[in-house]
N, C-alpha and C positions, 0 to 999 in steps of 0.2 A: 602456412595457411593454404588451405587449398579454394580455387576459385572458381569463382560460380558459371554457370551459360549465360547466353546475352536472353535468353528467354526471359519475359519479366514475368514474375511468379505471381498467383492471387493473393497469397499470401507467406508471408514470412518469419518464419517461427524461430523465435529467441531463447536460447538458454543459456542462463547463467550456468557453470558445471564447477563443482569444485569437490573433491573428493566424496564421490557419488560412484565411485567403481561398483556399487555391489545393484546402484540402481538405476543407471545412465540408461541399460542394456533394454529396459522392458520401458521405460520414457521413449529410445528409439523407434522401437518396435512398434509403439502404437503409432508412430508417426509413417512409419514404413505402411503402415496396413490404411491408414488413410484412404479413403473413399475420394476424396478431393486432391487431383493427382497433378495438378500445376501447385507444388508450394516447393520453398527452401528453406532448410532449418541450417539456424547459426547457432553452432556450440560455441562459445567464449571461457574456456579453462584458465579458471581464476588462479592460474598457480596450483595449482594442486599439486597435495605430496605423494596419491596414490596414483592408480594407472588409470584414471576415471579417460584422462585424453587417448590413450590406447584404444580401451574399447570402445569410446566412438569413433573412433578411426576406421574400426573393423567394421562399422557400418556401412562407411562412403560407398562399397563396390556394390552393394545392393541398393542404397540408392541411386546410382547409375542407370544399375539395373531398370530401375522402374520412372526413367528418366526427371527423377527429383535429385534439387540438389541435398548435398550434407556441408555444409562448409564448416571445418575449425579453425579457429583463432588461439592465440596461445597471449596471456598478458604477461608481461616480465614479470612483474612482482606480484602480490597476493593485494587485495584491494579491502579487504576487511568486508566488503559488504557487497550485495544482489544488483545496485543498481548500476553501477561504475560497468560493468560488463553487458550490460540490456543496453545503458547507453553506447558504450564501444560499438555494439553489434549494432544498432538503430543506424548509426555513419555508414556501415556496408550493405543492409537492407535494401532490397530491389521490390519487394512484393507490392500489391497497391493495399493492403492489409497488414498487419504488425499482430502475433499474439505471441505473448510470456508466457511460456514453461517453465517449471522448476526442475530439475535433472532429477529430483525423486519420484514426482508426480508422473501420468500420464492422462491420455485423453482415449476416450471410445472411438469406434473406425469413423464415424460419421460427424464427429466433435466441427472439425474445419469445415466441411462442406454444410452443415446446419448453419454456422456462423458467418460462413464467406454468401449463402444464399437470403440470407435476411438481411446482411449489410446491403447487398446493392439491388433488393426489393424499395428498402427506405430511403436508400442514398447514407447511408448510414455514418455519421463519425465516430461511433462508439455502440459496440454490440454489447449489450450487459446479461449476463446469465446470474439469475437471483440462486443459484442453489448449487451444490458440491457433492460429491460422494465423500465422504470420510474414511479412510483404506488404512485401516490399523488392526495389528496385530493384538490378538484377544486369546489367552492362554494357547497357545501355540499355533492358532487358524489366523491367518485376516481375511479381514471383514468388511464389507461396502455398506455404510449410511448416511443417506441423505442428512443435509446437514445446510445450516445456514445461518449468518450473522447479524442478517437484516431484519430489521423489526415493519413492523404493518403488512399488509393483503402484498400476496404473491400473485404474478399475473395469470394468465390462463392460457396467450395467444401472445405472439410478439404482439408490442406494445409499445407506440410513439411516448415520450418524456412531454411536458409542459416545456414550451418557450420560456416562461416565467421562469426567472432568474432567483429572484426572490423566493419564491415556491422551490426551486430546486434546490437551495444552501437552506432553507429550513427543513427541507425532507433528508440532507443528507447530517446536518446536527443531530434529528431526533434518529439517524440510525437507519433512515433506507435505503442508501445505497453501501453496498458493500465495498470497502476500500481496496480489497487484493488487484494488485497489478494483474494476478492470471484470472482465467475464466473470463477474459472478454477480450473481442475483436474491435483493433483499432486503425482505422485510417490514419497512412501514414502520411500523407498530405495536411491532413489537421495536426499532426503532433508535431511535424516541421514549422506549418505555417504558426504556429503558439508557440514553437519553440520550448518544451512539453517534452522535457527529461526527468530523470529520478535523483531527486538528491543524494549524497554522497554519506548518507547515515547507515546505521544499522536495524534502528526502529520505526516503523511507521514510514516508510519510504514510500512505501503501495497508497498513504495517506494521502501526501503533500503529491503524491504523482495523477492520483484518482480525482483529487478535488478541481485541479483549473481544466480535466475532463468533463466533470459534470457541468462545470459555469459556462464554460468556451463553444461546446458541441452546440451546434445546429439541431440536428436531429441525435438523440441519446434514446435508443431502443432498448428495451426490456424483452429479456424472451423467458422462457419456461422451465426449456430443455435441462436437462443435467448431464453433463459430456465428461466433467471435469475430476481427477482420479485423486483428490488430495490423502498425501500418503503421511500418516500422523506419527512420525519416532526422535528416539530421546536423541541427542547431541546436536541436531541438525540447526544453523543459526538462528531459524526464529523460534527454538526451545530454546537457545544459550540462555546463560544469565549474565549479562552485560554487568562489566563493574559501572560505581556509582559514576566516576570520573566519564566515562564512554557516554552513558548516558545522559549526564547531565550536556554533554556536548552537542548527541542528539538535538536534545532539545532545543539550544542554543541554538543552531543549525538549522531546524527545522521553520523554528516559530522566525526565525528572519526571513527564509525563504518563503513559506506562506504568507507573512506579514508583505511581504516585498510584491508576491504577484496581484495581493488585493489592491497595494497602493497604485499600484499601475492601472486597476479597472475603473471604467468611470461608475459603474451601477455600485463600486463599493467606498470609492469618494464620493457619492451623492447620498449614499445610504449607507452611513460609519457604522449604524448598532449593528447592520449584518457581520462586519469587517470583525468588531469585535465579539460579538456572538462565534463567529466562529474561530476566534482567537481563544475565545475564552475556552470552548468545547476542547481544542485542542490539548491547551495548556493544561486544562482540569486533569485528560487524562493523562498525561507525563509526569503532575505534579503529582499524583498519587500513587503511582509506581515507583518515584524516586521518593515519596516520603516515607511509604511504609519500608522502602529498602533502610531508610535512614533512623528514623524513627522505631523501629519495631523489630527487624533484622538485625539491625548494627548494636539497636542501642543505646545511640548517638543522644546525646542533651543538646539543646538547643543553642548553646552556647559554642558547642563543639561543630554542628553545622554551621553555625555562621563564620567561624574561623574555616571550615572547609574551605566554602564557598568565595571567601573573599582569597582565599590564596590559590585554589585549585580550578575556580569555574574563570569568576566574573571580572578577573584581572585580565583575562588571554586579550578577550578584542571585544573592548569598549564600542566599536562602532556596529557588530553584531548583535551586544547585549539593550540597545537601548529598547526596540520593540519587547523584548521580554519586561525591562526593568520598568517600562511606564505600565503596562500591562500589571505585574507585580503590584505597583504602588496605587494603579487604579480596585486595582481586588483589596488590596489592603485597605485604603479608605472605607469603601462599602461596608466592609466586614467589621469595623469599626463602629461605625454608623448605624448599620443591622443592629450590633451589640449592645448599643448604646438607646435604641429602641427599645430592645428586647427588656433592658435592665429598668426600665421606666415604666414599661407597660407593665412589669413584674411590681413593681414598687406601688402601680397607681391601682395594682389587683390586690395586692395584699392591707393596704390602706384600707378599699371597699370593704375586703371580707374581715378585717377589725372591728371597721364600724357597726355591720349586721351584727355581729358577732355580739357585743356591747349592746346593741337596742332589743 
């Protein structure tokens, strides 16, 4: 590992890197070319089997040069996943800012200094950029388009959040804020003081990491800009395709650890249906990634997931599965219930249209 100066940085730029050899090199570069010239970027080389830690290596003497640090990390073993590495490097972090890179991605010259300048205009805990370039390759050229996951009005000017807590878990259910851990600057004093890591998954990590962001922050700024180089190809981990087993653990994982930070807030012990609204939002989307994998990919009868699941999922750790399994048996009830409407209202309609029928 190489070590940083006692200079404290504005900001502090994390990469997870894991065999990214062919793209580490132009991620660096934009970081080198930065307009905002107090930062440190932390490579953490997840194991890697190619030379992805070489060639950031080859960076360190130019950033010297231009008196930024480069620091690399090296993890013993491979971690399966993005955030076990964000977290590692979050422990060495000196910046009074934190942003996530991905080693394929990069940023425009001006991406840090746009972000480090609106954080401490607002006093900012969280700088959010609603919008991405898309950098994929298109019969032999790539290609930059604006792009974006959020639903409703984009802003037009940085842009203060509601304090409304309430307002903000129903704006982020129906989809507007964007869950990626990159594309936004974070005060590292908030993500310490909340204690505000990334769980140890492989799906939806940027999820369960982005939400006790949007509940926790003080001030949650919206800005306009588009800085951000997402670079769209096949093999890279959030294209894999996760077996069922991985996944189904996700979940398990996941829905505890979000389960876990609402039971801790009082705004979602005072106010349960948010806690489960967005339990449910969650759940909804897992459960339908693993059904159609099960269901429609596999195959599978129902009778054969169930024997899955009771020998493969929901045996491992009973004291994880319980927020899922009340959740589960609360969806189940309703959906019952719903049905059983449905089939009465059906029966008390075709009754009526008998009777016309007949007079």
């Amino acid at each position: 590992m190489h070590k940083m100066s006692e200079k404290i940085p504005a900001v502090s730029v994390i990469i997870p890197l894991y065999n990214a050899e062919n793209f580490i090199g132009e991620c660096l570069t934009s970081l080198l070319n930065q307009t905002l010239k107090n930062i440190e970027v932390i490579a953490v080389d997840d194991f890697s089997t190619d030379n992805s830690l070489e060639v950031a290596e080859k960076f360190i003497p130019a950033f010297e040069e231009q008196n930024k640090n480069l620091v690399t990390i090296t993890l013993t073993q491979n971690s399966g996943c993005p955030g076990i590495p964000r977290n590692f490097a979050l422990d060495y972090a000196k910046g009074k800012y934190i942003y996530f890179l991905d080693s394929d991605d990069f940023l425009d010259d001006t991406a840090l200094e746009n972000f480090f300048n609106v954080a401490e205009k607002f006093n900012a805990d969280v700088v959010h950029a609603e919008k991405a370039f898309s950098y994929e390759e298109i019969n032999g050229e790539f290609q930059d388009k604006i792009f974006s996951t959020q639903t409703g009005e984009f802003v037009d000017k940085p842009t203060l959040e509601t304090f409304d807590i309430a307002a903000r878990v129903t704006d982020f259910i129906k989809g507007r804020y964007l869950w990626w851990g990159c594309n936004k600057l974070f005060r590292r004093e908030f993500l310490l003081e909340n204690e505000i890591k990334f769980p140890p998954i492989t799906t939806f990590e940027d999820l369960i990491f982005t939400f006790p962001c949007v509940v926790n922050a003080k001030n949650y700024v919206r800005v306009p800009f588009v800085n951000y180089h997402y670079r769209i190809r096949k093999g890279s981990l959030s294209h894999g395709a996760p077996s069922t087993v991985s996944t189904s653990l996700n979940l398990l994982e996941a829905f505890y650890t979000l389960d876990n930070f609402m039971a801790g807030k009082n705004f979602f012990v005072e106010n349960p249906k948010y806690r489960y609204s967005m339990l449910d939002f969650f759940a909804q989307i897992f459960l339908n990634a693993i059904s159609e994998n099960l269901f429609i990919i596999k195959n599978l009868t129902p009778a054969e997931v169930y024997e899955f699941y009771c020998r493969e999922i929901f045996s491992l750790n009973p004291q994880k599965n319980i927020p899922l399994t009340t959740y589960l048996f609360t969806l189940t009830n309703i959906y019952k219930l719903v049905i059983q409407r449905q089939a009465g209202e059906i029966a008390q309609l075709k009754k009526t249209l008998a009777e016309l029928q007949g007079s």
